[in-house]
C-alpha positions in Angstrom: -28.2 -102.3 -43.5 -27.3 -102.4 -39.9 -29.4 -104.8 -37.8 -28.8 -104.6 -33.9 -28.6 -106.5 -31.3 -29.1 -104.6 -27.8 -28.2 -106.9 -24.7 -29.0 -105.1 -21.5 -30.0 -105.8 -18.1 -33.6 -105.9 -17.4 -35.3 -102.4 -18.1 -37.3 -100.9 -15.4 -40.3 -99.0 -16.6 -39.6 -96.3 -14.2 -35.6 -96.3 -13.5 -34.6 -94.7 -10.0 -30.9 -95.3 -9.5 -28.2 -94.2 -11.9 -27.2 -97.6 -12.9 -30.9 -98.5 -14.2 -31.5 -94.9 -15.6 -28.5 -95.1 -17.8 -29.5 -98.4 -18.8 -32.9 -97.2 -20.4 -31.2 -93.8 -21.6 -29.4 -96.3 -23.9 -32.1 -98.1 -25.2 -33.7 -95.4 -25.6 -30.7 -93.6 -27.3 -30.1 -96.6 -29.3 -34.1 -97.3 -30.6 -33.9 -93.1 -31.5 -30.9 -93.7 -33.6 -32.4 -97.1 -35.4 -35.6 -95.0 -36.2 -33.7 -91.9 -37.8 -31.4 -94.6 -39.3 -33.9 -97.1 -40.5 -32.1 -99.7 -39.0 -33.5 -102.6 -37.3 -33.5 -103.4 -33.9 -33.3 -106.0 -31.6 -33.7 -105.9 -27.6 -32.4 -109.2 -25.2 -33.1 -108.1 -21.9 -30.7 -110.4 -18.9 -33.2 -111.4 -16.3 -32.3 -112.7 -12.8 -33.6 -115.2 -11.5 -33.7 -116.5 -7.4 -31.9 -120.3 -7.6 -30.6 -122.6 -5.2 -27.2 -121.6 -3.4 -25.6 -124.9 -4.8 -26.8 -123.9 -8.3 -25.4 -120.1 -8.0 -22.4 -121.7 -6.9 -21.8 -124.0 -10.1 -22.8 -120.6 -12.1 -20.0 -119.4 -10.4 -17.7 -121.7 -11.5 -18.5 -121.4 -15.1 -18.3 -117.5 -15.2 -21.8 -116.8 -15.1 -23.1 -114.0 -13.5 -25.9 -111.6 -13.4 -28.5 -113.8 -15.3 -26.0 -115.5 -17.6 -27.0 -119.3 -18.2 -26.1 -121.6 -21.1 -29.5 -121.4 -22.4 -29.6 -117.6 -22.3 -26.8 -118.0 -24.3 -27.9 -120.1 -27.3 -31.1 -118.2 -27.2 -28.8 -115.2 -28.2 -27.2 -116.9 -31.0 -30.9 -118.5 -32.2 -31.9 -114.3 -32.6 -28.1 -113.2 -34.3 -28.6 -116.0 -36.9 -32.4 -115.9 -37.5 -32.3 -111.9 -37.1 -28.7 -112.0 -39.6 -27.7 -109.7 -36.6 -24.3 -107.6 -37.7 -23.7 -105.5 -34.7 -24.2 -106.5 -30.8 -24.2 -103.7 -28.4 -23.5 -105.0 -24.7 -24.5 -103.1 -21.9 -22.5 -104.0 -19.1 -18.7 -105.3 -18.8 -20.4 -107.7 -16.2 -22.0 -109.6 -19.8 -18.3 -110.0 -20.7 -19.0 -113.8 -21.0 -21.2 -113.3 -23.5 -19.1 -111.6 -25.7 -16.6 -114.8 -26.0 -19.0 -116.6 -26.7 -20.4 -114.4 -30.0 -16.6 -114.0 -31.3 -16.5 -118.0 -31.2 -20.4 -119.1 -32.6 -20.9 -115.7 -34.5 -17.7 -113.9 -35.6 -18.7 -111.9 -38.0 -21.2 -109.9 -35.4 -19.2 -107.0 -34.4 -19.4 -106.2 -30.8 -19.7 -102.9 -29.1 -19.3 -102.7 -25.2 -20.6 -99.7 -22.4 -18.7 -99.7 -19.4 -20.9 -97.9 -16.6 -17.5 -97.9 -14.6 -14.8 -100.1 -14.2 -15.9 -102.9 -12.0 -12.9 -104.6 -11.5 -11.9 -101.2 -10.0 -14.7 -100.4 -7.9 -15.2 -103.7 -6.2 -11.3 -103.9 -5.4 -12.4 -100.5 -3.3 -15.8 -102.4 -1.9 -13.2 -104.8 -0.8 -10.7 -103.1 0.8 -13.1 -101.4 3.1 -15.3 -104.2 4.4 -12.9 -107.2 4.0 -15.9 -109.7 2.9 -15.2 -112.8 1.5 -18.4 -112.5 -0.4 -17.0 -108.7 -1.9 -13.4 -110.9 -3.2 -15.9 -113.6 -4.8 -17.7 -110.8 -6.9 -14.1 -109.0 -7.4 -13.1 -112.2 -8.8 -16.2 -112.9 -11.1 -15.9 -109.3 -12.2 -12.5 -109.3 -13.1 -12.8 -112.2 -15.1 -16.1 -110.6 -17.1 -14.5 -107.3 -17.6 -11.0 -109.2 -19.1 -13.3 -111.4 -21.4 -15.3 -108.0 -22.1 -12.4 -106.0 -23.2 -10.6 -108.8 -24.8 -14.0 -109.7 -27.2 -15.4 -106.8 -28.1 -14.6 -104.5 -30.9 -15.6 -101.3 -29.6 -15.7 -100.3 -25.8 -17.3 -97.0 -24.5 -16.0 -96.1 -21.5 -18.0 -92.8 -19.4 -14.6 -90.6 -18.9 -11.1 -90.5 -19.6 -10.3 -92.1 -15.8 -11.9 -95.4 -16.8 -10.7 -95.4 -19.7 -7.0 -95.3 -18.4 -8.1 -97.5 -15.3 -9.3 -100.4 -18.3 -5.7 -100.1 -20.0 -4.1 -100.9 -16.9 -6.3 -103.6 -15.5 -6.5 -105.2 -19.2 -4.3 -103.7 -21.3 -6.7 -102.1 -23.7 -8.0 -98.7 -23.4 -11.9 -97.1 -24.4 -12.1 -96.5 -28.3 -15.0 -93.9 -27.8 -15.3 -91.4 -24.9 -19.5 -90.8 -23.8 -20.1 -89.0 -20.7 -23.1 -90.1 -18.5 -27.1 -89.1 -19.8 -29.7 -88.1 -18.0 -33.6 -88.3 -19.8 -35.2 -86.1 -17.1 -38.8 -85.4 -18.7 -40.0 -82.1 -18.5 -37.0 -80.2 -19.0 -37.3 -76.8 -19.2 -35.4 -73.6 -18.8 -37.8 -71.9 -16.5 -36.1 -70.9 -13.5 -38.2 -72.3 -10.4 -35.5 -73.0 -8.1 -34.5 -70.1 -5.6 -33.7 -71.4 -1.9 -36.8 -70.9 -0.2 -35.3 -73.9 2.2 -32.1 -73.2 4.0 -31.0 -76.8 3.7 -27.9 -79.2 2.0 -29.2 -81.3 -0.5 -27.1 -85.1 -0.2 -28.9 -88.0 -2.7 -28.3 -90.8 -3.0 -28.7 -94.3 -2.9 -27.4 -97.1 -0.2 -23.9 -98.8 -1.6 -20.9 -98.4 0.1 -19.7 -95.0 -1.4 -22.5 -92.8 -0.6 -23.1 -94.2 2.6 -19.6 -93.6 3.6 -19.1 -90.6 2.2 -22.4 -88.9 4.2 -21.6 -91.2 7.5 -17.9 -89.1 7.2 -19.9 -85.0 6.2 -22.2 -85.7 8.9 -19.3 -86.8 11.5 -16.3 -84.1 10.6 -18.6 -81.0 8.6 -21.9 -80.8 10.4 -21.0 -79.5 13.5 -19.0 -76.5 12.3 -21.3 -74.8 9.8 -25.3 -73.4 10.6 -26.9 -75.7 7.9 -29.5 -78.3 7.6 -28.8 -81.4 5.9 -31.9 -83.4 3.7 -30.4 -87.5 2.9 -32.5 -89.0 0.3 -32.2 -91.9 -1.5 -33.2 -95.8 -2.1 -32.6 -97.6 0.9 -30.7 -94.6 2.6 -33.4 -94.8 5.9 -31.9 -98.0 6.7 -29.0 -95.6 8.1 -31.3 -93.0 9.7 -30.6 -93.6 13.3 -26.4 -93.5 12.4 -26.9 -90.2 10.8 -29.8 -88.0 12.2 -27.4 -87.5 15.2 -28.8 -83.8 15.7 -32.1 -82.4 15.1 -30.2 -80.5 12.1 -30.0 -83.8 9.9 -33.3 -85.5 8.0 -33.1 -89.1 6.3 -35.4 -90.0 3.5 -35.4 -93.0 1.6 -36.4 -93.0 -1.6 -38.8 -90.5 -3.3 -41.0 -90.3 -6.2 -40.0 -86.9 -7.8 -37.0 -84.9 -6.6 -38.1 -82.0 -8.2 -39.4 -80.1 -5.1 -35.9 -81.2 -2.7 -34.2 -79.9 -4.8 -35.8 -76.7 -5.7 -36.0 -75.8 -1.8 -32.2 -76.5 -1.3 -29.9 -74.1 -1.2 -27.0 -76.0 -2.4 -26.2 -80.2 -3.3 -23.5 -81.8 -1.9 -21.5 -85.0 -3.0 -18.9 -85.6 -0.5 -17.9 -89.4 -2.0 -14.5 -90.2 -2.1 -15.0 -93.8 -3.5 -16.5 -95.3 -6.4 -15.7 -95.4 -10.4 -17.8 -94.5 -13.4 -19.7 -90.9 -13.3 -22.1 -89.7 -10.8 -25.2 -89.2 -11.8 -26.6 -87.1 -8.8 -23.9 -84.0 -10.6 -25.8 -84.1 -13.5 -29.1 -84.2 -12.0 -27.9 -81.3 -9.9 -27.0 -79.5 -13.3 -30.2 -80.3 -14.8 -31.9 -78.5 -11.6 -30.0 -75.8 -11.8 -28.1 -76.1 -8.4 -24.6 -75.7 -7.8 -22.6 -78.9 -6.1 -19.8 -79.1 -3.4 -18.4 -82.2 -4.1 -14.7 -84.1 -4.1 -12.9 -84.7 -7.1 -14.1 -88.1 -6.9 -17.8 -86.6 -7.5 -16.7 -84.6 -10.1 -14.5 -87.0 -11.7 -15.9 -86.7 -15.8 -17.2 -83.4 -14.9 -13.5 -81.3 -15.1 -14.3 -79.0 -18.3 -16.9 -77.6 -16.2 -15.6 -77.3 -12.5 -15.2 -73.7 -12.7 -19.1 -72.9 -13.1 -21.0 -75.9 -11.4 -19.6 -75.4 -7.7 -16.8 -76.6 -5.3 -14.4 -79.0 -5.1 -13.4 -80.2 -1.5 -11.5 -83.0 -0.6 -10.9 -82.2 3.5 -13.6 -81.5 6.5 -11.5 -78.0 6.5 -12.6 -77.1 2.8 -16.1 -78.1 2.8 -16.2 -76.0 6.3 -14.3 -73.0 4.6 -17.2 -72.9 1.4 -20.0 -73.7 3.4 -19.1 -71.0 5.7 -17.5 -68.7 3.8 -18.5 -68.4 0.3 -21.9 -67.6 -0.9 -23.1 -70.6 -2.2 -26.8 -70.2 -3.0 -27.3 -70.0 -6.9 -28.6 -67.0 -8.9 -31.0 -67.0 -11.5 -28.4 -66.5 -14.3 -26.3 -69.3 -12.8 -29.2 -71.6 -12.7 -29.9 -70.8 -16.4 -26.1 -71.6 -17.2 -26.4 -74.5 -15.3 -29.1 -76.0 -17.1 -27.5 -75.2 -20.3 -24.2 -77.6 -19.2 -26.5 -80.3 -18.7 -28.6 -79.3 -21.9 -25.4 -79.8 -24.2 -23.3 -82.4 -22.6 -25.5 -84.7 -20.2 -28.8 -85.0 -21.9 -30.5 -88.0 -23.7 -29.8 -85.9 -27.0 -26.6 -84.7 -26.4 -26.2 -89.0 -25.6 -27.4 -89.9 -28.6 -25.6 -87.7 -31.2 -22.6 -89.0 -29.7 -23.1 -92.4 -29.4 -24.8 -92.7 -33.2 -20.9 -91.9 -34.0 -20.3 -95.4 -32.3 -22.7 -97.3 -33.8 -21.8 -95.8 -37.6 -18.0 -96.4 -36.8 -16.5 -98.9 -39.7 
């Protein structure tokens, strides 16, 4: 019988960002599987916790980040031995401390790792663009997890093909399973409620470095050559509102409660992000509304065997000009329907968990 061990960062009753969202699709994945299986599970949630700067500094030192502590540590081994734990599922190549300690003080616990993205990789980009010293100390720190993480474990899910090529040539191993990114939207139907009553651009997202970039460089080189209006939502993105409301065309919002109605009214998303690793989650929540999405190939990146039907791809001011301008890129109501279907079969919590019950059956 298996008995499982889920280590994840701490689960937000109501997840807004992609990172936290695919964190509970997971567990929630994972708990479905374990019921249908009758298999037991086990949940060790990694809370932070504020501490002294001299004290983050020593945690530093010894690899531990994001909540890892010593005790934390041995309070995972008490559950493995007391639970007789045989399979450890770690979400996060940031826990990839965690997972040399398991080989050493419980070998026989097989060890299964999710990669959201490739940290390594995207922090080397945070790093090039802003020059921090405190963006090289996290590169550092999560180069280190993500070598212990791939080294460890015995099973690492990687999001697309991309990262899994980009872990083979940071570490020298690549993924052993290939799960695109879930989204557990409640509600979901097939009704279609979603012509353009607005006339506006749809952009969400949250503030890090990519998205803020990538809008900052739309609203600077696109906006001025096409007859649109542009809605910014997401988490923190208001902070930014006097940089990019720079004509009374463009509207910040930070973060909202339902995204239902913005993106209903739009007429069309956009993801014009040209850095960044892992999937994006505001494609599949596009899909899942039924919109089409002009995006990079960055944006799309894990998305490929469906660029055809779910919109653009631009990668210059000229071509997101040309499509805005040229093509017709409202959606009808049998491309909606299709839409919903992609994300129906590839990017739902079900379509999640019949995939990843594959990894957690794997001898």
């Amino acid at each position: 019988m298996k008995r499982i061990l889920l280590i994840t960062k701490e689960l937000a009753d109501n997840p807004k960002g992609g990172r936290e969202q695919l964190n509970k699709n997971i567990y929630n994945a994972i708990r479905n599987i374990c019921v249908k299986n009758d298999y037991e599970l086990s949940t060790y949630q990694m809370h932070t916790e504020e501490i002294p700067l001299i004290r983050k500094i020593c945690n530093f030192f010894f690899g531990h980040i994001d909540g890892i502590t010593f005790k934390k540590l041995f309070e995972l081994k008490k559950i493995i031995k007391s639970n007789n734990i045989n399979l450890a599922i770690i979400d996060g190549s940031n826990y990839g401390l965690i997972s040399r300690f398991l080989k050493k003080e419980c070998p026989n616990v097989k060890i299964v790792f999710f990669y959201h993205n490739v940290e390594t990789e995207f922090f080397l980009q945070k790093f090039k663009i802003d020059h921090k010293l405190k963006s090289f100390a996290i590169l550092v720190a999560i180069y280190r997890a993500e070598r212990l993480a791939t080294k460890f474990s015995d099973i690492r899910v990687c999001l697309n093909e991309r990262d899994s090529k980009t872990l083979l040539k940071w570490f020298g191993s690549s993924a052993t399973h290939i799960i695109p990114i879930s989204l557990n939207i409640i509600n979901h139907s097939n009704e279609i409620k979603n012509q353009s009553y607005g006339n506006y651009l749809l952009f969400v997202g949250g503030q890090f470095f990519g998205n803020f970039n990538g809008i900052r460089w739309f609203v600077k080189n696109v906006m001025h050559k096409i007859e649109y209006d542009l809605v910014v939502i997401g988490k923190g993105m208001d902070v930014y509102r006097r940089q990019l409301e720079i004509s009374k065309s463009i509207t910040v919002y930070g973060e909202q409660n339902s995204l239902k109605d913005w993106y209903e009214n739009s007429i069309v998303a956009i993801a014009p992000i040209f850095h960044g690793s892992g999937m994006k989650t505001k494609i599949a929540e596009s899909l899942f509304f039924g919109k089409k999405i002009i995006g990079t190939k960055e944006a799309f990146t894990g998305y490929e065997k469906f660029s055809d039907a779910i919109g653009w791809e631009c990668n210059s001011s000229e071509e997101f000009i040309h499509v805005l301008n040229n093509c017709n890129i409202s959606t009808s109501d049998e491309e909606s329907l299709k839409l919903k279907k992609i994300y129906s079969d590839n990017f739902s919590l079900s379509a999640f968990e019949s995939k990843f019950e594959s990894v957690i059956n794997s001898k």
